[in-house]
N, C-alpha and C positions, 0 to 999 in steps of 0.2 A: 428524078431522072433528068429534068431539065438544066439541073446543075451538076451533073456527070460531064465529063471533058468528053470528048470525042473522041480520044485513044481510047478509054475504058469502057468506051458503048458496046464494043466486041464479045464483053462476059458477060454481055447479056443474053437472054433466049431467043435464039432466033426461030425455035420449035414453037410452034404457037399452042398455049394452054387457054382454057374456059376460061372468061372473065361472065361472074355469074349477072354479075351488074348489068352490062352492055351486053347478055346474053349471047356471047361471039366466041369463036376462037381467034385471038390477041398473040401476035408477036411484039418486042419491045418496043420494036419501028413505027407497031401497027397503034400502041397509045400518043407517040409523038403524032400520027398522023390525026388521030384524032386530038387532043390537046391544040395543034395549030388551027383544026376547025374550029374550037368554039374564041380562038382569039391567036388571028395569022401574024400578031405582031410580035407572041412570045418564039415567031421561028425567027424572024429576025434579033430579037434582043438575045438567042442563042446565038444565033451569027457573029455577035458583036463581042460576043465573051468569047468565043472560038479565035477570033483573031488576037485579042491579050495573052488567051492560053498559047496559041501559037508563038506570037512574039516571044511570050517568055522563053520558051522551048529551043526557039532557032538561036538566040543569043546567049546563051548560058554560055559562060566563059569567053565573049566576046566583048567585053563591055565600050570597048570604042564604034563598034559597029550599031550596039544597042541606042548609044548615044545619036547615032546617025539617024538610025529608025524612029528611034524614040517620036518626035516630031512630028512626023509620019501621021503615028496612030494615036497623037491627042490629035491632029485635025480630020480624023475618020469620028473619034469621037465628039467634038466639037460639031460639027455637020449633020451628024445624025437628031433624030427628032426627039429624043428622047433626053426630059433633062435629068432621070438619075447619071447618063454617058457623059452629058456635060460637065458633071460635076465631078465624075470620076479623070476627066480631059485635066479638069482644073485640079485636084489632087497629083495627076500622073506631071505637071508642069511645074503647079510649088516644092516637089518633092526629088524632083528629076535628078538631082545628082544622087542622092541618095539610094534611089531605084537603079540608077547607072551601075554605083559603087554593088549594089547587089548581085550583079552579071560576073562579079569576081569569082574567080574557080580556087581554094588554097586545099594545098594537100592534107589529109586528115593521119591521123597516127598510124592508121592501116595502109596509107599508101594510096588510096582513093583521094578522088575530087569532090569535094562540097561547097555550094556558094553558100557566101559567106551571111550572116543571120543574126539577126537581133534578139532571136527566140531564147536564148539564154539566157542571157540579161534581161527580156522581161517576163522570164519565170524567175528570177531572183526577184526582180522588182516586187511580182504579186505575193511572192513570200514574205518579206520583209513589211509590206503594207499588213497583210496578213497579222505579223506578228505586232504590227506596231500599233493596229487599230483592237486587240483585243487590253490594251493598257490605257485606254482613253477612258473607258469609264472609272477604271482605279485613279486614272489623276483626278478627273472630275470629282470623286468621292472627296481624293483628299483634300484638294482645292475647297470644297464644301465646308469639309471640317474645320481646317482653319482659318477661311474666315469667319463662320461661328462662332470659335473664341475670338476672333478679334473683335470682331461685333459686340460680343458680351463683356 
């Protein structure tokens, strides 16, 4: 639940069902509210993914604007107290054109918009690794065998 976006919080229940555990009746809202009780820092570190999810969302097909913000929200990350954020700052910074170039919108064969994605190419990648690491043990064998006869 905590890593659910905040558009998709919607399909959740808002009819509240038994939870037998905490012997209550429980709406979705009603475990976030308990969840920030027993540690109020996981409402903030929601807060802080809520604004990437955001960013991402307002600049889709705006990549020069994205570039402008960009900045922005490594130094939201950078200032907050938390160093997995920091380091996500220092990713979103060595990466940044890269992450830019992602805000591209290109038409797809249907006539739709898709930004643009590396998910292809590294499903080929995993494939090919795939295919290439189940031949290591056979070279290994052979490599074995002959140097045996050299040896001998």
């Amino acid at each position: 639940m905590l890593l659910k976006n905040g558009k998709d919080l919607k399909v959740y229940n808002t009819q509240p069902r038994f939870n037998k555990t905490l012997n209550r009746m429980m709406t979705t809202f009603d475990y976030f509210d308990w969840m920030y009780r027993i540690d109020p820092k996981l409402e903030h570190l929601k807060d802080l993914k809520e604004v990437y999810v955001s960013f991402n969302t307002r600049y889709a097909g705006k990549p020069s604007e994205a570039r402008k913000a960009l900045p922005e929200l490594i130094t939201k990350y950078r200032e907050c107290s938390y160093a997995m954020y920091h380091m996500i700052a220092d990713m979103l910074e060595n990466h940044s054109e890269e992450i830019i170039n992602s805000f591209i919108l290109m038409k797809k064969s249907n006539g739709n918009q898709a930004r643009l994605s590396n998910g292809p190419i590294e499903s080929l990648n995993r494939i090919t690794i795939a295919a290439f690491s189940c031949l290591i043990p056979l070279r290994t064998a052979h490599f074995f065998a002959w140097f045996l006869k050299v040896v001998r």
